[in-house]
Structures are given as C-alpha cells and as structure tokens.
mmJSON file of the N, C-alpha and C atoms, coordinates in Angstrom:
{"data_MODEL":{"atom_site":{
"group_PDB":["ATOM","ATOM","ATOM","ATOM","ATOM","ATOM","ATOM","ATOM","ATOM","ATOM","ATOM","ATOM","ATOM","ATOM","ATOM","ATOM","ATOM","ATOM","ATOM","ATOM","ATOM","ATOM","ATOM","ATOM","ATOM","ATOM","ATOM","ATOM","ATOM","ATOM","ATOM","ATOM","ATOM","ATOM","ATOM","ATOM","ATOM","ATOM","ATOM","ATOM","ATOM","ATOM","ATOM","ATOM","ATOM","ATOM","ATOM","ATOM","ATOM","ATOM","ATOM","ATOM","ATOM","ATOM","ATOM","ATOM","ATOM","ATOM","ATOM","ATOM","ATOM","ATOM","ATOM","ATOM","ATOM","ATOM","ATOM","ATOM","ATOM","ATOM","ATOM","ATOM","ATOM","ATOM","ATOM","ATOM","ATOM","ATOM","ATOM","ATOM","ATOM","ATOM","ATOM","ATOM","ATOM","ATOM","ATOM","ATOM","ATOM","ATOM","ATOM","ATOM","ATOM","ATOM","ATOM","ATOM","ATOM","ATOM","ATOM","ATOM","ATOM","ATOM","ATOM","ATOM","ATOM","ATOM","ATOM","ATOM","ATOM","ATOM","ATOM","ATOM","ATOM","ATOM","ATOM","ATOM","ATOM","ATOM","ATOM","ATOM","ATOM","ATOM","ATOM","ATOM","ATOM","ATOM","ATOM","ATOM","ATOM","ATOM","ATOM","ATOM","ATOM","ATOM","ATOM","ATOM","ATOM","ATOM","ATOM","ATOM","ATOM","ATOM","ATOM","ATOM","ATOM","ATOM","ATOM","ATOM","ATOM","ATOM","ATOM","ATOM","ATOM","ATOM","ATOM","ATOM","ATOM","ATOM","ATOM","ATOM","ATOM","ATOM","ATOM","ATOM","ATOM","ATOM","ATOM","ATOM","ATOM","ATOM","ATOM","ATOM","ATOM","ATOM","ATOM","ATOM","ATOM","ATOM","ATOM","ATOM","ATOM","ATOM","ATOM","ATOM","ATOM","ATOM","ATOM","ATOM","ATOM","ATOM","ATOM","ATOM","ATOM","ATOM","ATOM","ATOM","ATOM","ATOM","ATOM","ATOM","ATOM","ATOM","ATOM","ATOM","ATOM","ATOM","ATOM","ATOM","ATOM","ATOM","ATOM","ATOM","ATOM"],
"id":[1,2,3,4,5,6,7,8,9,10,11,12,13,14,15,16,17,18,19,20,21,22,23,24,25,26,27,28,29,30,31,32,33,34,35,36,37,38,39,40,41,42,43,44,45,46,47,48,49,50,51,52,53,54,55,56,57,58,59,60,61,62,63,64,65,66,67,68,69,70,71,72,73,74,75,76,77,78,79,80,81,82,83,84,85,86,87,88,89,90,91,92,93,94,95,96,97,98,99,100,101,102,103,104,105,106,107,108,109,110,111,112,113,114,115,116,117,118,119,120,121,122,123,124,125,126,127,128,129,130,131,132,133,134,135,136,137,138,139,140,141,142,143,144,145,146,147,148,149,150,151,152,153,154,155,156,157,158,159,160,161,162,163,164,165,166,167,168,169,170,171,172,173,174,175,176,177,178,179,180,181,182,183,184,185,186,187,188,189,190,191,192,193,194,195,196,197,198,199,200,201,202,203,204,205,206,207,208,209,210,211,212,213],
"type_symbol":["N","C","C","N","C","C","N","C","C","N","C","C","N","C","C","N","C","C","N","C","C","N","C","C","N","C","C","N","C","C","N","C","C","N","C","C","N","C","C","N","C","C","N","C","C","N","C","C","N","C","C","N","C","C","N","C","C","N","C","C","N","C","C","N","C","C","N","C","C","N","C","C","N","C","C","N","C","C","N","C","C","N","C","C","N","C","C","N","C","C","N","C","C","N","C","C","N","C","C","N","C","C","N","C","C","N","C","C","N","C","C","N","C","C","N","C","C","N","C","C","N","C","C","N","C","C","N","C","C","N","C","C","N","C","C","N","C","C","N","C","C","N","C","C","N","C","C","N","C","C","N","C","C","N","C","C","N","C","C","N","C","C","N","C","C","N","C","C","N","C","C","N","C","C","N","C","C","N","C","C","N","C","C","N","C","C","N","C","C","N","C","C","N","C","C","N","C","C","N","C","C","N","C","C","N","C","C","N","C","C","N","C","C"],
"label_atom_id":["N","CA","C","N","CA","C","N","CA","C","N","CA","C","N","CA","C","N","CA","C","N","CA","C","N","CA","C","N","CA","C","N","CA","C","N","CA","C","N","CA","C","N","CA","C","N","CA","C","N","CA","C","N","CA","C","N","CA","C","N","CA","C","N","CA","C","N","CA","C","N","CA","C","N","CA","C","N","CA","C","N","CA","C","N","CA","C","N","CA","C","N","CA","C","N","CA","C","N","CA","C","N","CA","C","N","CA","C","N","CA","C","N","CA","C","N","CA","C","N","CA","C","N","CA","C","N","CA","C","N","CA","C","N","CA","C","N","CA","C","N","CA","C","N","CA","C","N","CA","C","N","CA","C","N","CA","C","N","CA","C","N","CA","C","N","CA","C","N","CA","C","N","CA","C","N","CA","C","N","CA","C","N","CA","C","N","CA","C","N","CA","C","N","CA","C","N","CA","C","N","CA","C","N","CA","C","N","CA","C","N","CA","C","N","CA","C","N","CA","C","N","CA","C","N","CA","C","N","CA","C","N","CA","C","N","CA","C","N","CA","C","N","CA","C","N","CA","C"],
"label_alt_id":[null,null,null,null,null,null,null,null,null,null,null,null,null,null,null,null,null,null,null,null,null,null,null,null,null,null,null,null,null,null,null,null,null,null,null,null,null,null,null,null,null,null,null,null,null,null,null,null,null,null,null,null,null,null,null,null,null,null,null,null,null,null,null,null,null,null,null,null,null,null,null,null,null,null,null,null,null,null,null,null,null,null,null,null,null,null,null,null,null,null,null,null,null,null,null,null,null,null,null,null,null,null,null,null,null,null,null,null,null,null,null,null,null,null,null,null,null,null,null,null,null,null,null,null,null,null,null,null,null,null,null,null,null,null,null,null,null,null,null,null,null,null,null,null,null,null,null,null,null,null,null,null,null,null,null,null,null,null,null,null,null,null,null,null,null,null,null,null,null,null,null,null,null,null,null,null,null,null,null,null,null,null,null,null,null,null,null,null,null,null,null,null,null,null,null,null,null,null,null,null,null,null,null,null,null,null,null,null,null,null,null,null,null],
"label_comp_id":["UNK","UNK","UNK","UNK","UNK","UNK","UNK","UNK","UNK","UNK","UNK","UNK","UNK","UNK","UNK","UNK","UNK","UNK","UNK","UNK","UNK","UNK","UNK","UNK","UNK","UNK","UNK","UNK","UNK","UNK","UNK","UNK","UNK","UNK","UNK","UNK","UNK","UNK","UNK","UNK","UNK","UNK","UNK","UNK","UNK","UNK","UNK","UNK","UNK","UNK","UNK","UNK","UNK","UNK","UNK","UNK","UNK","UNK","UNK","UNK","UNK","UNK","UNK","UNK","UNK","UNK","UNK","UNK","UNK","UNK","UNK","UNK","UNK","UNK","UNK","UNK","UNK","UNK","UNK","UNK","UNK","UNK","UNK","UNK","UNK","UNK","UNK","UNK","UNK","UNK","UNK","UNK","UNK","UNK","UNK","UNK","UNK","UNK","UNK","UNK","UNK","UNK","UNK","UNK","UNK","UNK","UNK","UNK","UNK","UNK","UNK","UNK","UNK","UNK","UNK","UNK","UNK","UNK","UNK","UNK","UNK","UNK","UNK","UNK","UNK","UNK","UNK","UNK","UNK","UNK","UNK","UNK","UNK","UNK","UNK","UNK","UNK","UNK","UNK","UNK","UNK","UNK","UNK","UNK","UNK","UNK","UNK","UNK","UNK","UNK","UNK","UNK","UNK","UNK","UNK","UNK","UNK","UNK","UNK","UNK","UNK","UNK","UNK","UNK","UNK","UNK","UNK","UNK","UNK","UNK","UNK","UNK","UNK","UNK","UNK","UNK","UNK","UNK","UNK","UNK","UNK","UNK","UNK","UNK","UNK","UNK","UNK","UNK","UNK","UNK","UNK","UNK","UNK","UNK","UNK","UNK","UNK","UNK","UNK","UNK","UNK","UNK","UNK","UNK","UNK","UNK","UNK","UNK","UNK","UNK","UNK","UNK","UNK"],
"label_asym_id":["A","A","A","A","A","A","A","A","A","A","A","A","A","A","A","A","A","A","A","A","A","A","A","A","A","A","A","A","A","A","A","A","A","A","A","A","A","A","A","A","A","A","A","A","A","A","A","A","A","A","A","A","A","A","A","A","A","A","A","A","A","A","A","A","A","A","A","A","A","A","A","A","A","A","A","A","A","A","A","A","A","A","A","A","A","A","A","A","A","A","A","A","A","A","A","A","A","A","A","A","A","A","A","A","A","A","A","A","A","A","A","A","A","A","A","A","A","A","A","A","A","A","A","A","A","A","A","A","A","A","A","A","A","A","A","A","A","A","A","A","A","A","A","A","A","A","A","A","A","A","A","A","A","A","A","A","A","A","A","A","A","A","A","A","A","A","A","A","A","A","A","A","A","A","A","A","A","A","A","A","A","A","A","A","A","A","A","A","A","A","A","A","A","A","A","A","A","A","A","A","A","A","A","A","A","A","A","A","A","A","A","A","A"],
"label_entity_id":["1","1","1","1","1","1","1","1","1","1","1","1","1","1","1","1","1","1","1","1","1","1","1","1","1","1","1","1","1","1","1","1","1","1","1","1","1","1","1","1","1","1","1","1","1","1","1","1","1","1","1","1","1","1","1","1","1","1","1","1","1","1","1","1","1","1","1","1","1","1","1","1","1","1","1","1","1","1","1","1","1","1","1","1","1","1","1","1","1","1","1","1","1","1","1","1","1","1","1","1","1","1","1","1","1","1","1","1","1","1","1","1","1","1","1","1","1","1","1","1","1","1","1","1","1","1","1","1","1","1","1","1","1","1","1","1","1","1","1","1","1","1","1","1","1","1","1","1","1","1","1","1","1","1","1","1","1","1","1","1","1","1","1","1","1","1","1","1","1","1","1","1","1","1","1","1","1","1","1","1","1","1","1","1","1","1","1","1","1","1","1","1","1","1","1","1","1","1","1","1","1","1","1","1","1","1","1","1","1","1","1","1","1"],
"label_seq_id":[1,1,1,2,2,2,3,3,3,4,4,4,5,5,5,6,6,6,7,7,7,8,8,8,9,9,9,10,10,10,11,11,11,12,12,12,13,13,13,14,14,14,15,15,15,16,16,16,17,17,17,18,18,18,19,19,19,20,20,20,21,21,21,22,22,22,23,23,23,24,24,24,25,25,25,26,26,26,27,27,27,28,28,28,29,29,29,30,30,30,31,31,31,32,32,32,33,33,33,34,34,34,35,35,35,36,36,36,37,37,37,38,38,38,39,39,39,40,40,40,41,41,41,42,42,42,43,43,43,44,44,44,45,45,45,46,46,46,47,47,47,48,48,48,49,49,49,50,50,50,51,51,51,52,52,52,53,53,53,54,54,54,55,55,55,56,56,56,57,57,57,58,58,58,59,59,59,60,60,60,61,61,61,62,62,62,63,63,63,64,64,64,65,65,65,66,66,66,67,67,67,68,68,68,69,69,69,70,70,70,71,71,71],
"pdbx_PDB_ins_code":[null,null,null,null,null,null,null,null,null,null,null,null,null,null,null,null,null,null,null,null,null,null,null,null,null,null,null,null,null,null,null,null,null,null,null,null,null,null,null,null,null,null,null,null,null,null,null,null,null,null,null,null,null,null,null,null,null,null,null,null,null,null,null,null,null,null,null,null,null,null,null,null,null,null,null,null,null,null,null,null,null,null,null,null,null,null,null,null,null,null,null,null,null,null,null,null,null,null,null,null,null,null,null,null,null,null,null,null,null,null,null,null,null,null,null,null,null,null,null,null,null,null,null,null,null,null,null,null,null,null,null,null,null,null,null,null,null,null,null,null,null,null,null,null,null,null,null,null,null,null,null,null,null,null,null,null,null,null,null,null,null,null,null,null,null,null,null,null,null,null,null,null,null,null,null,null,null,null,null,null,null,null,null,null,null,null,null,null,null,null,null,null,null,null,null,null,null,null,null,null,null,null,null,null,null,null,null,null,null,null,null,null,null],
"Cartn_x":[7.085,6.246,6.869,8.618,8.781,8.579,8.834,8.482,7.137,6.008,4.941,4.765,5.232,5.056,5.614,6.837,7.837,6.903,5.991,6.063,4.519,3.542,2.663,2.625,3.572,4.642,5.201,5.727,5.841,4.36,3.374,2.308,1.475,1.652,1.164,2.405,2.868,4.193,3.252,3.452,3.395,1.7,0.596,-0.614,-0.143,-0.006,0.447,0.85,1.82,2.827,1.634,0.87,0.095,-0.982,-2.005,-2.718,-2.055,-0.976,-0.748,-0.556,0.447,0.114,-1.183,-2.606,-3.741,-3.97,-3.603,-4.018,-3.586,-2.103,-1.59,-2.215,-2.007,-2.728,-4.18,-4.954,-6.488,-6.233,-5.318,-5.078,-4.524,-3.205,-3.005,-4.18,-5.378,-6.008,-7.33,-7.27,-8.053,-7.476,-6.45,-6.076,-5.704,-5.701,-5.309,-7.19,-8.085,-9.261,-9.895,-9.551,-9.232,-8.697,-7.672,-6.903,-7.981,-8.017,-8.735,-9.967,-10.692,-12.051,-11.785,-10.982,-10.285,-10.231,-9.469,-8.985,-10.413,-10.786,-12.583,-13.535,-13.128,-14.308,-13.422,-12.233,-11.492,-11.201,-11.485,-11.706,-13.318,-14.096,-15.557,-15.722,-15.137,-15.243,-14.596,-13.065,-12.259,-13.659,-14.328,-14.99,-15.958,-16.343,-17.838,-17.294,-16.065,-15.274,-15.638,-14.792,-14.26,-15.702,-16.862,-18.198,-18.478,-18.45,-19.136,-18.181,-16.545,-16.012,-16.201,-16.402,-17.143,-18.135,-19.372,-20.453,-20.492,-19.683,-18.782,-18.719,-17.831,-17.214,-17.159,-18.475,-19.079,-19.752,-20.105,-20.501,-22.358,-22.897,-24.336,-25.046,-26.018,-26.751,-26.798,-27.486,-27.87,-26.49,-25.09,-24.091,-23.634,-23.399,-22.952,-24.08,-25.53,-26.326,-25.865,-25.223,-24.883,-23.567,-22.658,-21.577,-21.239,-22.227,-22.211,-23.303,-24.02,-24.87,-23.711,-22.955,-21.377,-20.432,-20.233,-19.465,-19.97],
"Cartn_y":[42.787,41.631,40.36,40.128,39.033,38.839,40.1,39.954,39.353,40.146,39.739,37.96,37.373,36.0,35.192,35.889,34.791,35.014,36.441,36.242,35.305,35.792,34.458,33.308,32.613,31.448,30.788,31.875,31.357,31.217,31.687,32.037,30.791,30.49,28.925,28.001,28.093,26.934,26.985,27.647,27.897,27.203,27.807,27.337,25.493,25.108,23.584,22.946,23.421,23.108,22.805,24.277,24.073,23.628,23.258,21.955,20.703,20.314,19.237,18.71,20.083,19.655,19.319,20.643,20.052,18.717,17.868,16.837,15.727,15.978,15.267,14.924,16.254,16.304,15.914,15.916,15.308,13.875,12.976,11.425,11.359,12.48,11.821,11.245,12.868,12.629,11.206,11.057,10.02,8.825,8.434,7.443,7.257,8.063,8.403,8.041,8.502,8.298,6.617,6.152,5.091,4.31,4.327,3.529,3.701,4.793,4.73,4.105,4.247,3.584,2.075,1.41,0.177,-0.374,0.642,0.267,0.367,1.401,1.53,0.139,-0.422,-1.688,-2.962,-2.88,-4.017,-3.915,-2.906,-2.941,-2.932,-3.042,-3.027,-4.507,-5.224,-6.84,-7.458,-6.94,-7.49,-7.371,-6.386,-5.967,-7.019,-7.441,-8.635,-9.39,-10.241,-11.79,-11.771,-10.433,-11.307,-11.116,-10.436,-10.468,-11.949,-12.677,-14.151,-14.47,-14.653,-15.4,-15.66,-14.55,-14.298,-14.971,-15.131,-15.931,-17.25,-17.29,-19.026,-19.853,-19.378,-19.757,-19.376,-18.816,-18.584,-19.662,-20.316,-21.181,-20.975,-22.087,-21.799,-21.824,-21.372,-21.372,-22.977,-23.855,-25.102,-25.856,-25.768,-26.233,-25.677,-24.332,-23.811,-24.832,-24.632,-25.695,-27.313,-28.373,-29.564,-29.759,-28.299,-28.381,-28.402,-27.461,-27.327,-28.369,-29.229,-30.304,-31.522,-31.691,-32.939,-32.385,-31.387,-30.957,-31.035],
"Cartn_z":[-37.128,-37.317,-36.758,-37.034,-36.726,-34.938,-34.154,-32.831,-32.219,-33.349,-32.816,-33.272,-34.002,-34.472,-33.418,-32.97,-32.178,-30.674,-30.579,-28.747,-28.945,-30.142,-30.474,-29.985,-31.474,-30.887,-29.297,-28.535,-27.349,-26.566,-26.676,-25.968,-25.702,-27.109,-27.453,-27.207,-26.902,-26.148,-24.864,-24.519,-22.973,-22.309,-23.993,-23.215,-23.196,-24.213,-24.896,-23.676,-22.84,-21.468,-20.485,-20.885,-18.789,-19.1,-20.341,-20.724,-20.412,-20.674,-20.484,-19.003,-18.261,-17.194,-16.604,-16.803,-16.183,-17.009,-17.688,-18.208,-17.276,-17.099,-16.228,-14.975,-13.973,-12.585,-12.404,-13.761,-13.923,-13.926,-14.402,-14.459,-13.322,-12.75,-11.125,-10.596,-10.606,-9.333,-9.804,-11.008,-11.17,-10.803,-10.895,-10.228,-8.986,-8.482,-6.836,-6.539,-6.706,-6.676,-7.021,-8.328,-8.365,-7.101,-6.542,-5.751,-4.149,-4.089,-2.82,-2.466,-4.12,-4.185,-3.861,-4.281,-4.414,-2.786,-2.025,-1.025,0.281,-0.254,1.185,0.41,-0.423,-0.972,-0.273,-0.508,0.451,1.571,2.415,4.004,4.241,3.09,3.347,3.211,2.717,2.14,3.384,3.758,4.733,6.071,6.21,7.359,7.711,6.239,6.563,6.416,5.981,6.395,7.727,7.861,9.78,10.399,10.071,10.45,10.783,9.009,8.812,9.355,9.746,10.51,11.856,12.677,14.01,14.16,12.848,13.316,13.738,12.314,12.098,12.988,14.076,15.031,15.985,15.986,17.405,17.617,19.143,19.679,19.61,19.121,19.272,20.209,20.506,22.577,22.651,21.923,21.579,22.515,21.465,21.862,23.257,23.367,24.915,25.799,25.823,27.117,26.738,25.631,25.754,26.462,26.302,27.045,28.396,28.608,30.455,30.815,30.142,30.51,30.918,30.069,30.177,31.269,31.42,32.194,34.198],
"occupancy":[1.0,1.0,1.0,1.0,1.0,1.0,1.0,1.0,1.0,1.0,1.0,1.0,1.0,1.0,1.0,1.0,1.0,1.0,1.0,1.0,1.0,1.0,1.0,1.0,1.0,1.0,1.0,1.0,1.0,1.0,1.0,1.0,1.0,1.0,1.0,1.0,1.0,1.0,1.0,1.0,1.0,1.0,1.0,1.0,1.0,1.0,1.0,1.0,1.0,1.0,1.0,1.0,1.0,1.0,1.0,1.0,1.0,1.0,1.0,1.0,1.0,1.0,1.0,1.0,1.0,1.0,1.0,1.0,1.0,1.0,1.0,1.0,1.0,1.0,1.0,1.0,1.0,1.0,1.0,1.0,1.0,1.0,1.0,1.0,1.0,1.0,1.0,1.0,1.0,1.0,1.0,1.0,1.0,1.0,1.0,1.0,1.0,1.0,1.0,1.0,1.0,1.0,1.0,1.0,1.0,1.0,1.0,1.0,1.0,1.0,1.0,1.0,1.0,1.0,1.0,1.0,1.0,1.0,1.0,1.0,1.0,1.0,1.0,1.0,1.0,1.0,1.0,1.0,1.0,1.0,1.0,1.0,1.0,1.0,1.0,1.0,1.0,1.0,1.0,1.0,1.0,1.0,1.0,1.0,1.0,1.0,1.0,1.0,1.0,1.0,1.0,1.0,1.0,1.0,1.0,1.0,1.0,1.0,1.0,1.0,1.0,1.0,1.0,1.0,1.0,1.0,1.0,1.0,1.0,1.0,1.0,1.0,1.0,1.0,1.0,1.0,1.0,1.0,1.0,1.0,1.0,1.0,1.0,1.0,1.0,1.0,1.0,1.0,1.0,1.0,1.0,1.0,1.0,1.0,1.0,1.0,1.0,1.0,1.0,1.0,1.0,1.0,1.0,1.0,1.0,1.0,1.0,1.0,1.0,1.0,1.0,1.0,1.0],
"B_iso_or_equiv":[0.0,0.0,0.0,0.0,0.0,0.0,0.0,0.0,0.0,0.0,0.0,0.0,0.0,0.0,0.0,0.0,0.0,0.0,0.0,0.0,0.0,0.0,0.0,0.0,0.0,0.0,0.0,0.0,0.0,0.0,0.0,0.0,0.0,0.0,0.0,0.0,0.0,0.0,0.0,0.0,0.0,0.0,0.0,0.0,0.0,0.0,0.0,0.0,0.0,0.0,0.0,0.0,0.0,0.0,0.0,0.0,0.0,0.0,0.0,0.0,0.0,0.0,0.0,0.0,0.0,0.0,0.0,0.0,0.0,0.0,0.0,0.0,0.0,0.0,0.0,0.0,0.0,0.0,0.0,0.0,0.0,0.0,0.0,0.0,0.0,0.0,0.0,0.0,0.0,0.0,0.0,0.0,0.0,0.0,0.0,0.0,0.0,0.0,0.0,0.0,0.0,0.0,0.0,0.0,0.0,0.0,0.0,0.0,0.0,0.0,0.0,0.0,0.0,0.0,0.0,0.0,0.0,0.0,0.0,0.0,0.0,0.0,0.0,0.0,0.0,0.0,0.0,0.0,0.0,0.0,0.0,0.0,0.0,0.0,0.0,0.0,0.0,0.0,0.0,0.0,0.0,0.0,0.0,0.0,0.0,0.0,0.0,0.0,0.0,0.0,0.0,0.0,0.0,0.0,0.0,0.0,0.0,0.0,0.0,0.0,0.0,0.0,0.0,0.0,0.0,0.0,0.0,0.0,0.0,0.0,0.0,0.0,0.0,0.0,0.0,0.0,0.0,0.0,0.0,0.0,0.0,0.0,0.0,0.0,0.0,0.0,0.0,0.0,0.0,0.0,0.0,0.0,0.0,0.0,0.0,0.0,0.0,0.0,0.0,0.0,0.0,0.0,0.0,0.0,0.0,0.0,0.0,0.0,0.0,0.0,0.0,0.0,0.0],
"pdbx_formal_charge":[null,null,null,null,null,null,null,null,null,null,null,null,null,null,null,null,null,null,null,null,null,null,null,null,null,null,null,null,null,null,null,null,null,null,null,null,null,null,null,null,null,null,null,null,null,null,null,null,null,null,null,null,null,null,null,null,null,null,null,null,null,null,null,null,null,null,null,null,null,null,null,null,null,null,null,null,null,null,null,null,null,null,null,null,null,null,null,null,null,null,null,null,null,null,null,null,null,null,null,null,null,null,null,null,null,null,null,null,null,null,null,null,null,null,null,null,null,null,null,null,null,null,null,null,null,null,null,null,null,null,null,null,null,null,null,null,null,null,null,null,null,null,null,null,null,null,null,null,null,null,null,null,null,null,null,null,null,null,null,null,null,null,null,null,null,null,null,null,null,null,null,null,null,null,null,null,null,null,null,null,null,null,null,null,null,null,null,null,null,null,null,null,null,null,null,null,null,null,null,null,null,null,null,null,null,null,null,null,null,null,null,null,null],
"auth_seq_id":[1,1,1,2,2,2,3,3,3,4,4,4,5,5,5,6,6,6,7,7,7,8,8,8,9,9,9,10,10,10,11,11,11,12,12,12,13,13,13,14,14,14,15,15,15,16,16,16,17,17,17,18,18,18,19,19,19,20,20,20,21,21,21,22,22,22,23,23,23,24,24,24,25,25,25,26,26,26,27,27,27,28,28,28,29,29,29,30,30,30,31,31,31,32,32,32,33,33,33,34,34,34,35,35,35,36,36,36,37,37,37,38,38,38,39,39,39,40,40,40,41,41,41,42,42,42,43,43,43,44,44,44,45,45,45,46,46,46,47,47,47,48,48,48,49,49,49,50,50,50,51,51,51,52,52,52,53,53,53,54,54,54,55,55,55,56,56,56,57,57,57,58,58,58,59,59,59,60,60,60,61,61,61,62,62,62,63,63,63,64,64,64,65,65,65,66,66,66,67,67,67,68,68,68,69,69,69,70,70,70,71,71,71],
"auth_comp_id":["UNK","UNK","UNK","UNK","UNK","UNK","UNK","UNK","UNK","UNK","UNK","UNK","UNK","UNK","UNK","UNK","UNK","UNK","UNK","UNK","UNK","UNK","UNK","UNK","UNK","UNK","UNK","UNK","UNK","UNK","UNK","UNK","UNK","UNK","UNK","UNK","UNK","UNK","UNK","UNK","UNK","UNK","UNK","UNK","UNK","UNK","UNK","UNK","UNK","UNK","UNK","UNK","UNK","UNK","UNK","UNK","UNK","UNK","UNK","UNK","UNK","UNK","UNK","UNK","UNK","UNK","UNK","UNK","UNK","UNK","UNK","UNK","UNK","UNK","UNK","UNK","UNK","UNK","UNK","UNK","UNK","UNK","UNK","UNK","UNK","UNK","UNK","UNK","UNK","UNK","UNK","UNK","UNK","UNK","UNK","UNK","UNK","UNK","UNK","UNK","UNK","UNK","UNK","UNK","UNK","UNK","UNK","UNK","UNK","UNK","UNK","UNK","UNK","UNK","UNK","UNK","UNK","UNK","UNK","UNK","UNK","UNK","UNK","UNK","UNK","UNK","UNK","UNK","UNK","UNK","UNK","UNK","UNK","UNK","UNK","UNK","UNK","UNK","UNK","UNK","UNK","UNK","UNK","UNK","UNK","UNK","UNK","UNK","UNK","UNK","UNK","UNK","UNK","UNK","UNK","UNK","UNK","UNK","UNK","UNK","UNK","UNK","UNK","UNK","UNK","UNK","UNK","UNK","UNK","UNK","UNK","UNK","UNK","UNK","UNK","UNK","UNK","UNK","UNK","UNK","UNK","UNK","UNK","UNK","UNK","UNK","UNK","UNK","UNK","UNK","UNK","UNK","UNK","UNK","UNK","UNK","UNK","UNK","UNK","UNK","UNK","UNK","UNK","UNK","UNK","UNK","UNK","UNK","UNK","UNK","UNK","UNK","UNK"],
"auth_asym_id":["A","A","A","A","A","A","A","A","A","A","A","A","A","A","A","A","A","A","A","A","A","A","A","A","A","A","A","A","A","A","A","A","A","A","A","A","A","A","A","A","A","A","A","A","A","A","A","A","A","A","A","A","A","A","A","A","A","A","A","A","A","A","A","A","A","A","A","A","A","A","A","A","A","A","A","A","A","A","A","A","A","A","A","A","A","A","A","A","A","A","A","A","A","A","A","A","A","A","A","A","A","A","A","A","A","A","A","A","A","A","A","A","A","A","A","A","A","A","A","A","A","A","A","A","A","A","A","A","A","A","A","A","A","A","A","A","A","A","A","A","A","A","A","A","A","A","A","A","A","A","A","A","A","A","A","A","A","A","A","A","A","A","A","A","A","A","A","A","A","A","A","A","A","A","A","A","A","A","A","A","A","A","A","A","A","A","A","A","A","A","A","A","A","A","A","A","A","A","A","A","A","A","A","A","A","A","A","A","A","A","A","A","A"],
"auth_atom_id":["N","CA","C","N","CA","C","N","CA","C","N","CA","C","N","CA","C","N","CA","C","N","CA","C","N","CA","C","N","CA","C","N","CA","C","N","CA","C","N","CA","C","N","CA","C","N","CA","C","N","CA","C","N","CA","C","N","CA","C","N","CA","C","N","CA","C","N","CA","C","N","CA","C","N","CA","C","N","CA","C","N","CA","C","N","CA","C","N","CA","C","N","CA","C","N","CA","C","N","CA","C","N","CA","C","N","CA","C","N","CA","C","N","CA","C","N","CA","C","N","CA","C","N","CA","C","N","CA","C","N","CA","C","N","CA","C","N","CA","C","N","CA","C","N","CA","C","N","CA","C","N","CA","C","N","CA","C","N","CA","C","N","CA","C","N","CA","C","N","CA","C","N","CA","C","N","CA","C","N","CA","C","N","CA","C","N","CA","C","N","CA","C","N","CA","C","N","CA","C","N","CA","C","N","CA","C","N","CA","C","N","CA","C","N","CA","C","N","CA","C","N","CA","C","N","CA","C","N","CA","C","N","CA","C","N","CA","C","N","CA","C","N","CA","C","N","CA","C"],
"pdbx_PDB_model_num":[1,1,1,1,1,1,1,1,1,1,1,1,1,1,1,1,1,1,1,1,1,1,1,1,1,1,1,1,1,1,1,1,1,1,1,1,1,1,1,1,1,1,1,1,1,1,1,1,1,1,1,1,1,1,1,1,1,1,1,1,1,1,1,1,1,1,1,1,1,1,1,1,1,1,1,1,1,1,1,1,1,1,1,1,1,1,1,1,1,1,1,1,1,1,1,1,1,1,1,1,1,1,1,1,1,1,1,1,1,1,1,1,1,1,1,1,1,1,1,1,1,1,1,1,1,1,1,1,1,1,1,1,1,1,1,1,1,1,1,1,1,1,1,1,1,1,1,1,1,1,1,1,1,1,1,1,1,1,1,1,1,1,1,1,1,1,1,1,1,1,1,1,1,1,1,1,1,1,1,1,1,1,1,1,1,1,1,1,1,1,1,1,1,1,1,1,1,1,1,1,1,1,1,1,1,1,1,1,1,1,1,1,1]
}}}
C-alpha cells in the first residue's frame, strides 16, 4: 500500500509541475501577443503622422503657381 500512495503522490507532483508550466507558457504567449499588438498599432499611428506630415508640408498647387509667378 505504502508504494501505491507514494507513486500516487508523485503522479500528482508531476501533474501540479506541468500545469503550471502550461500556465506559465499561456502568460508568456499572452504577453508576447500583448507586446506585438502594441507594436503593429504604433507603426500603424507612426504610419499616418508621417502621412499628415507629408501633407503638411507639402507645397499647395495655389502656392507652387505664386512661386514660379515671382520667380
């Protein structure tokens, strides 16, 4: 009997261990997921700055014909 208690005993060690690991590797990959989500929304944000910056300061047709009118 005491064999069968102790290899029991270990059986449930062991599930206890590789639950925790999948517990673990489930929060890696959530935060690894996390981070990436993070990072494709700030090259999606960075993407339309330099969009509206481009517009910005781009020259308007209006202004390009007063320029070559002075010139």
């Amino acid at each position: 009997m005491r064999n069968v208690e102790r290899i029991t005993s270990v059986k449930s060690e062991l599930l206890d261990i590789l639950m925790s690991m999948q517990v673990d590797e489930h929060a890696q990959r959530q935060r690894s997921a996390a981070q990436r989500s993070l990072r494709a929304r700030r090259g999606i944000e960075l993407h339309r700055e330099f969009q509206k910056l481009s517009r910005d300061i781009a020259p308007l047709p209006d202004e390009e014909r007063q320029e070559g009118e002075l010139h």
